[in-house]
Each structure stands twice: as C-alpha cells, then as structure tokens.
C-alpha positions as CSV (number, residue, x, y, z in Angstrom):
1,X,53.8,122.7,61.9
2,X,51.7,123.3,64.9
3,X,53.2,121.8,68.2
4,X,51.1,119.0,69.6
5,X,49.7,120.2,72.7
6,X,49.1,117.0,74.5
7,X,52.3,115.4,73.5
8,X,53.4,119.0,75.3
9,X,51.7,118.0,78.3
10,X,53.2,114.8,78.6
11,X,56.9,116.2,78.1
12,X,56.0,119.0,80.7
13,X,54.8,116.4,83.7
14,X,57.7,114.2,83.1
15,X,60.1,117.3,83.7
16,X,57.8,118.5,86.8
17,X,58.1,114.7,87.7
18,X,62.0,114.5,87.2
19,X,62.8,117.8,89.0
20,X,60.2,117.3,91.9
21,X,62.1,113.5,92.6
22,X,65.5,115.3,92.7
23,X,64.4,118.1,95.5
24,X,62.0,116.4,97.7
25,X,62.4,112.7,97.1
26,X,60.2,109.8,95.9
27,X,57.9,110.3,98.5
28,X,56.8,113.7,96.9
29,X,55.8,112.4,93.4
30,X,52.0,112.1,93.8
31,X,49.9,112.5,90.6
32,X,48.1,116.2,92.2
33,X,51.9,117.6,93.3
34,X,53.0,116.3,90.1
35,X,50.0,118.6,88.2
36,X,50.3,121.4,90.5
37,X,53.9,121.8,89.6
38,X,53.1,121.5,86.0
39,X,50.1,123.8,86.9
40,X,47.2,121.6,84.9
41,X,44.2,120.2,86.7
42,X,44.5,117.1,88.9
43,X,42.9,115.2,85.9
44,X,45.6,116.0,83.8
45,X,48.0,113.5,84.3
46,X,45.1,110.9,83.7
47,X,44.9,111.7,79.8
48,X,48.4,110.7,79.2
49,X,48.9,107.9,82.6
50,X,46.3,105.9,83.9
51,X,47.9,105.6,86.8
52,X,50.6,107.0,89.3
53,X,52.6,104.0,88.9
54,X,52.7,104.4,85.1
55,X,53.6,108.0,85.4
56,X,56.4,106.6,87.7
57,X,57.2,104.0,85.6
58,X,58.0,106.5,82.5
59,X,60.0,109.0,84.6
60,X,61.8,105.7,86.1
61,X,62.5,105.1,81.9
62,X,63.6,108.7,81.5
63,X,66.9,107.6,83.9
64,X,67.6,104.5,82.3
65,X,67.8,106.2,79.3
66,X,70.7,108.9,80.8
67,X,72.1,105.7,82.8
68,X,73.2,104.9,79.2
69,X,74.1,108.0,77.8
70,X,76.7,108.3,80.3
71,X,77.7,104.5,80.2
72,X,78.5,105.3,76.5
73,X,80.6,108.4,77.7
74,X,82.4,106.6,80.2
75,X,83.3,104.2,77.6
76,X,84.7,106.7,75.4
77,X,87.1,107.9,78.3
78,X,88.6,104.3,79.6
79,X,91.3,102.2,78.0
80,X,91.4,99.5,75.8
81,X,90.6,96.4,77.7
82,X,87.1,95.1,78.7
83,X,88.3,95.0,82.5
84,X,88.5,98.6,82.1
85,X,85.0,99.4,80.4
86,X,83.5,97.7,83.4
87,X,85.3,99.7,86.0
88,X,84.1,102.8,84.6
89,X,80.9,101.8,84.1
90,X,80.8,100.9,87.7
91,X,82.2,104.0,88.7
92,X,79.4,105.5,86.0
93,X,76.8,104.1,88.0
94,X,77.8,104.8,91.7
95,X,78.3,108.6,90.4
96,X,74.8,108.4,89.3
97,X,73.5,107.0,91.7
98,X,75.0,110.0,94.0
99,X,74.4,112.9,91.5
100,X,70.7,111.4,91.0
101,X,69.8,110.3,93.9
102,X,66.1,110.6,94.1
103,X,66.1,109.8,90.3
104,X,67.8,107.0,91.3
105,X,65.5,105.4,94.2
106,X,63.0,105.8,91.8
107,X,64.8,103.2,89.5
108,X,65.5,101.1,92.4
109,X,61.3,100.6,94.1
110,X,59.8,97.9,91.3
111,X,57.4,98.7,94.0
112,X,56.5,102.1,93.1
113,X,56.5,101.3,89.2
114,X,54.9,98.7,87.1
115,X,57.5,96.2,86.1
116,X,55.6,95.2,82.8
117,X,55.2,98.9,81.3
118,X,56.3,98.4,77.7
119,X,58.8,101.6,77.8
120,X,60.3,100.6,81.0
121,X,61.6,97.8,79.7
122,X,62.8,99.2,76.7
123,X,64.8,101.5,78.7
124,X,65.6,98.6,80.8
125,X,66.7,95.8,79.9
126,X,69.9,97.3,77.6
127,X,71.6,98.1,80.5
128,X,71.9,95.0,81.9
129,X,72.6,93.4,78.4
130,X,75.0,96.0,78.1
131,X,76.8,94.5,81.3
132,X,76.4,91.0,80.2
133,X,78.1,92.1,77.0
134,X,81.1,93.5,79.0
135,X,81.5,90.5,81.5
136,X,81.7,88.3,78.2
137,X,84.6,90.9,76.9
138,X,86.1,90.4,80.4
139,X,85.7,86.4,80.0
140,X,87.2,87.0,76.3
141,X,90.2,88.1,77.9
142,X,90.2,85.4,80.6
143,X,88.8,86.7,84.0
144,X,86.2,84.1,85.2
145,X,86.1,82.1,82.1
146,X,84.5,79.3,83.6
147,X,81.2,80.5,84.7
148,X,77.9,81.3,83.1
149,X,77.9,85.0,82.1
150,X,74.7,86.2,82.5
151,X,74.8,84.9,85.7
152,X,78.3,86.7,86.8
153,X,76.6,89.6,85.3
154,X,74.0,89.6,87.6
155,X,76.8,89.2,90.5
156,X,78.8,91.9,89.3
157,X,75.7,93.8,89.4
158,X,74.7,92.9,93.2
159,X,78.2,93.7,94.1
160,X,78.0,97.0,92.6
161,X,74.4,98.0,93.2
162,X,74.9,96.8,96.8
163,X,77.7,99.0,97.5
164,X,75.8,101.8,95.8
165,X,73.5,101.6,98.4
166,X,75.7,101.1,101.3
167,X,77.2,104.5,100.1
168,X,73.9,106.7,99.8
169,X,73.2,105.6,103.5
170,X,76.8,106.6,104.9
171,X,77.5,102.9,106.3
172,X,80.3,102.4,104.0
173,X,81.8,105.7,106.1
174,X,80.3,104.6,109.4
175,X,81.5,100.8,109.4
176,X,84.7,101.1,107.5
177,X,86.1,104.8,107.0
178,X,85.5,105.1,103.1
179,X,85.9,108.5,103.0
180,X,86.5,108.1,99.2
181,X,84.4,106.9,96.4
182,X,86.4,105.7,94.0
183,X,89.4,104.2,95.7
184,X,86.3,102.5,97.9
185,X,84.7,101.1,95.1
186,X,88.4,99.9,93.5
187,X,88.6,97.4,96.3
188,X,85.3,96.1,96.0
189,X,86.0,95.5,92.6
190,X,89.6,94.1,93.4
191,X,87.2,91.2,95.3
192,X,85.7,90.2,92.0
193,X,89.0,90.0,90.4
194,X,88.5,93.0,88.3
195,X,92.2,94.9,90.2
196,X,93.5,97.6,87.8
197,X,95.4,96.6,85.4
198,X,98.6,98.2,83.9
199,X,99.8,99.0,80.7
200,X,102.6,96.3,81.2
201,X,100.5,93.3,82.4
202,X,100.0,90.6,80.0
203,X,102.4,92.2,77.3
C-alpha cells in the first residue's frame, strides 16, 4: 500500500513542531519556522491546520497523550493503595513537567491553543478524569471522605500543578532551599494528607 503523503506531512510538522518546542521554547513555534524545519513551503502547514493555534493545539494533544502513557507506567511501579497511585502520578507529572519543559508550557497557555479543538480534548480531559478516579480510590480508603471529589480533584491538581511551576522557575530553591524534587514534593503532598504510608499502617 502506497504511504499517504499528506497524512506524511502532517506526522512530519508535528515532530518539527515537538522538537522545535523542546530546544528553543514556545516562543519559537511559528507556522513559517515550523515549515522551514520540516522544509515545505510556508503554505504547507495550512492544508492540514487552519491556523497556528490549531497546529498548537494538536502538538499540545501529542503531550497529553505521553502524559498518560507514563501515568500508566508509574502505576505499574507503585504499591497497592490508591494514596500511592496518586503520589506517583504526582511525581509523574512534576518529572514531566521538568524533562518536557517547553512541551509542557505548551500544555499549560489555553492561550496559545484553541481550548474547543476536538482532539485536544480527547487527549484532555482523561487525565483529569483519571485523577478524579484516583481521589475517589483515595476517598474509598478514607482520606477526605467528606468532600465532593471532583472538586478535591481539582485541588489536588492546583496543589501539584502549582508547585510544578514554582519548581521550573527555581523559587521553590530560592525561597525555601528545595534542593530536591521529590522529598520537596512529599511535603506538599504531606499538607493534603496524602503522608507516605507504610506497609504496617492500617493492618
């Protein structure tokens, strides 16, 4: 079977796209950089993106969509208990956030994107269902059972998006010290109620 070429062209600006966000930042991903690096004529991108912000918006998708492959790997690696899960997939996300970073800014600027595109929010929206889905294992198991769980999903979610964002701009370091991510992000977890837990407790 003969390859498409246009669904070529498409695959081949969205890796231009991804690598170009990752070495010079947001700021570089213009629709004639974008088709220089993918060496196609400024038009090009137009037969597959009607606009910049569309093109962002599917490159923006693209990271959701490894934000849950390696949520479903950090799963794989954590114990038992939902309290657990949810540590590692904030841990999952901060180390994202830091290995991706420009990928990750991307995700961040609703902005920069359009909020409505159809495959954004395919790639989306699981990822916060998949949190409310682990704050309701965590309420299973009787942290926060009182209180409306999509609505301490979306804390839980500030909390850790928020440090995220603290550490990417060093004031986590400058204000406080952190010179380590993970025993950093322990305590702000330890706020929520979400402390390690041992194999011993509640036995």
């Amino acid at each position: 079977m003969t390859a498409d070429p246009e669904a070529g062209l498409r695959r081949r600006l969205l890796d231009c796209a991804l690598a170009m966000v990752e070495e010079e930042g947001v700021q570089a991903l213009t629709l004639r950089a974008i088709a220089r690096r993918a060496e196609v004529s400024h038009g090009a991108p137009l037969r597959h993106f009607p606009s910049r912000a569309a093109l962002l918006s599917a490159v923006a998708a693209e990271g959701y969509g490894e934000l849950e492959r390696r949520r479903e790997q950090a799963a794989r690696g954590c114990g038992p208990r939902a309290a657990d899960r949810l540590r590692a997939a904030a841990l999952m996300y901060v180390g994202f956030a830091v290995e991706r970073r420009g990928l990750f800014e991307l995700m961040s600027r609703p902005d920069l994107l359009v909020p409505s595109d159809p495959l954004l929010r395919r790639a989306s929206r699981p990822v916060f269902e998949m949190l409310v889905g682990l704050v309701a294992d965590c309420q299973a198991e009787g942290w926060r059972t009182g209180a409306d769980t999509r609505l301490l999903a979306a804390a839980v979610w500030s909390a850790v998006h928020g440090f995220t964002q603290l550490w990417l701009m060093g004031a986590l370091t400058r204000a406080a010290g952190a010179d380590a991510l993970e025993p950093a992000l322990q305590v702000a977890l330890d706020t929520l109620g979400l402390g390690r837990v041992t194999d011993t407790e509640g036995d």
